[in-house]
N, C-alpha and C positions, 0 to 999 in steps of 0.2 A: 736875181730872178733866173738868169741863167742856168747857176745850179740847181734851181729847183725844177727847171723843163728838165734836164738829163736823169736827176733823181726819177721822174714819172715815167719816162723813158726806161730807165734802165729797170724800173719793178714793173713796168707793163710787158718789156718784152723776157723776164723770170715767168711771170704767171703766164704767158704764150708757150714756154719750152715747158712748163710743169704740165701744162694740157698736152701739149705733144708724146711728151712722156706715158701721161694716161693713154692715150690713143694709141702709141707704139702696143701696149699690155692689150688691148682691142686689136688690132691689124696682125700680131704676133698671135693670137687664141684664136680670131675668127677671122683672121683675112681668108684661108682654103678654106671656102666652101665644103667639099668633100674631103677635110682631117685626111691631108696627104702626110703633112709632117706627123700626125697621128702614127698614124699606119705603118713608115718607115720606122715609127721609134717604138712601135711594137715588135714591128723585125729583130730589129738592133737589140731589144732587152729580152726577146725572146720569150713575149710575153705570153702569147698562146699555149704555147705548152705547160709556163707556170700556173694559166685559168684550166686547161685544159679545156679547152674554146676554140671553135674554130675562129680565122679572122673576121668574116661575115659577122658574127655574132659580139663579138669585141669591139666592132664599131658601129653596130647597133647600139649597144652601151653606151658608147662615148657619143653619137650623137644625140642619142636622149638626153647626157649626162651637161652637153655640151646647151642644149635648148632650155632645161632648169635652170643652168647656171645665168643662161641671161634674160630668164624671165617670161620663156616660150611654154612653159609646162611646170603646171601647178606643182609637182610632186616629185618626188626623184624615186620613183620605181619601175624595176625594168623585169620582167620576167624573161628567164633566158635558160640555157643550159651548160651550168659549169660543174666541170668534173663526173661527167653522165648525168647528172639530175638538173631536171627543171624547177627553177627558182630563183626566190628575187636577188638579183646580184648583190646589191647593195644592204646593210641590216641599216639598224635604227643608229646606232655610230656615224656609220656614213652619211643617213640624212642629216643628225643635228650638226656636223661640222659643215656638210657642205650646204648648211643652211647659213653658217657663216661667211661661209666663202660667196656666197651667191650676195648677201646684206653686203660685205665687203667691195665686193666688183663690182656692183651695180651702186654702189654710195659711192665711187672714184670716178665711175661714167658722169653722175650728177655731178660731181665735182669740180669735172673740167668744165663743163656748161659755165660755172661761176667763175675759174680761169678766165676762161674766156672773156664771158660779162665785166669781170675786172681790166683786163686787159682794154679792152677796147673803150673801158670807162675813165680809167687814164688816158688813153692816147687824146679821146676828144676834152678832157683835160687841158691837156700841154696844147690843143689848139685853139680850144677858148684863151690860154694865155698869153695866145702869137707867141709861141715855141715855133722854131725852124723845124719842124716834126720831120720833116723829107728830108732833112739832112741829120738829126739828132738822132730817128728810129735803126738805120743802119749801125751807126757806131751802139748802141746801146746794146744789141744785138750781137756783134762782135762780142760785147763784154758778156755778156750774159751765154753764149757760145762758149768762150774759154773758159769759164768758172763751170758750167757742165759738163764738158768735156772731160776736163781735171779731176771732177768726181766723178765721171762714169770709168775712166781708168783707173783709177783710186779702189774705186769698189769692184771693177773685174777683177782687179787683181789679188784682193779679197777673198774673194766668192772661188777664184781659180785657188787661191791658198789653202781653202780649207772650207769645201764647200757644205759642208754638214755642220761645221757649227755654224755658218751666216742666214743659213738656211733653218738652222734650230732659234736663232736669235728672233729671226722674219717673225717665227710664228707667235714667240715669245711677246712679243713687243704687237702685232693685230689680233692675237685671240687672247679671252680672257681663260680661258680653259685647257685643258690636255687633252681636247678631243682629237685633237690632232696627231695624237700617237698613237698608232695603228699597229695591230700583231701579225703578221702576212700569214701566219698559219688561219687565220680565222677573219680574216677581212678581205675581202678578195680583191676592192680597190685599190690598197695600196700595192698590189701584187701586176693591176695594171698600170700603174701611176707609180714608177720603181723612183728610187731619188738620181737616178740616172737621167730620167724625165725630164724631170726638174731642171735637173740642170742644164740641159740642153736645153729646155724653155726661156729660161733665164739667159743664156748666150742668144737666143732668137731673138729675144726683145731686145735686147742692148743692139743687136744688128740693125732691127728695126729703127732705133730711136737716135741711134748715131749715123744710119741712111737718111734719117727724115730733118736732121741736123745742117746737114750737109747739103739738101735741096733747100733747104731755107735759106742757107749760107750763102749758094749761088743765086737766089732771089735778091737779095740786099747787096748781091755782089752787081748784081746787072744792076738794080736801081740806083745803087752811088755810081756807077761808070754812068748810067743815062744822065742823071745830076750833072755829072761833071762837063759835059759836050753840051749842056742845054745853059750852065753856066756864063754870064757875059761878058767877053771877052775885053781885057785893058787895051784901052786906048795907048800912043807912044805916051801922055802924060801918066799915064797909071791908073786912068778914071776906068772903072767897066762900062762896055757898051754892048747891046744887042746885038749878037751875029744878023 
């Protein structure tokens, strides 16, 4: 019986770190309200000059682009002025892919909900079965920390290797189409969205989800030390007795 509290344990607290995961992709895209890290890495890719845009107007774009994406605006049309003319930024390319991306993000939000749901549906599991949950949920967690840790190094170190074919695989393997292959003479979003972006998006979220690792760590780190002092202390026979 025992092995099977810790088996519940140790998949409730997988399906907690896969939600966190999702949520780090949420807090890394829309924790800044006002797209700061936006804006620097339009700097940095020098992306204005490539739209012929001023900035004002480039993060016009991205926040409308940014409110489609999570469901705040029916449409993904921005009318603007790129390269002296007024017009929609985006063509019809652009909508049906990031009509993908939008089905995409917003079915991994719904997702963790069911993380979730799972997660917590095991825990009261293991305590219908009088599993030591206060003392089994820490160590489960420990495990399931090291084995995502070891893959999120694993795949930095990937993604740092060669960051255009992991990034060609990504799309390969969540879209069923090529729409995602873009011509920067004649697309204007990938021209704002460089694959330089990318990848410093990608390094944000990994910071993100290996900080938010790390606060959970120290939650389980304080609740086993609280465990341990609330503990009853042996008697000289060896018996435990209540402080």
């Amino acid at each position: 019986m025992k092995k099977l509290h810790h088996i519940l344990a140790v998949a409730a607290m997988f399906l907690l770190v896969l939600a966190l995961l999702i949520t780090s992709f949420q807090i890394a895209i829309y924790g800044d309200p006002d797209y700061a890290f936006y804006e620097r890495e339009y700097e940095k890719y020098n992306v204005t000059d490539s739209l012929g845009m001023e900035m004002e107007d480039v993060m016009d774009v991205t926040e409308k682009m940014m409110d489609y994406l999570i469901g705040e605006r029916p449409e993904l049309s921005v009318i603007t002025e790129v390269e002296g003319q007024t017009q929609d930024f985006f063509n019809e390319q652009d909508r049906l892919h990031m009509a993908d991306v939008k089905n995409l993000f917003l079915g991994g939000l719904s997702l963790r909900w069911w993380l979730l749901g799972g997660a917590a549906v095991l825990i009261i599991l293991l305590v219908i079965l009088k599993g030591d949950w206060k003392r089994i949920l820490p160590k489960a967690y420990f495990i399931a920390l090291g084995i995502f840790l070891a893959l999120t190094v694993v795949l930095g170190l990937l993604i740092a290797s060669d960051f255009t074919k992991y990034f060609t695989i990504f799309h390969e393997i969540f879209f069923t189409n090529d729409l995602w292959l873009f011509d920067p003479a004649t697309d204007y979003m990938i021209r704002m969205l460089p694959e330089g972006f990318f990848y410093d998006m990608v390094m944000r979220i990994g910071g993100v989800f290996i900080g938010s690792l790390l606060i959970l760590l120290i939650v389980f780190l304080v609740w086993q030390r609280f465990l341990g002092k609330a503990s009853p202390a042996p008697d000289a026979k060896g018996n435990k007795k209540n402080l």
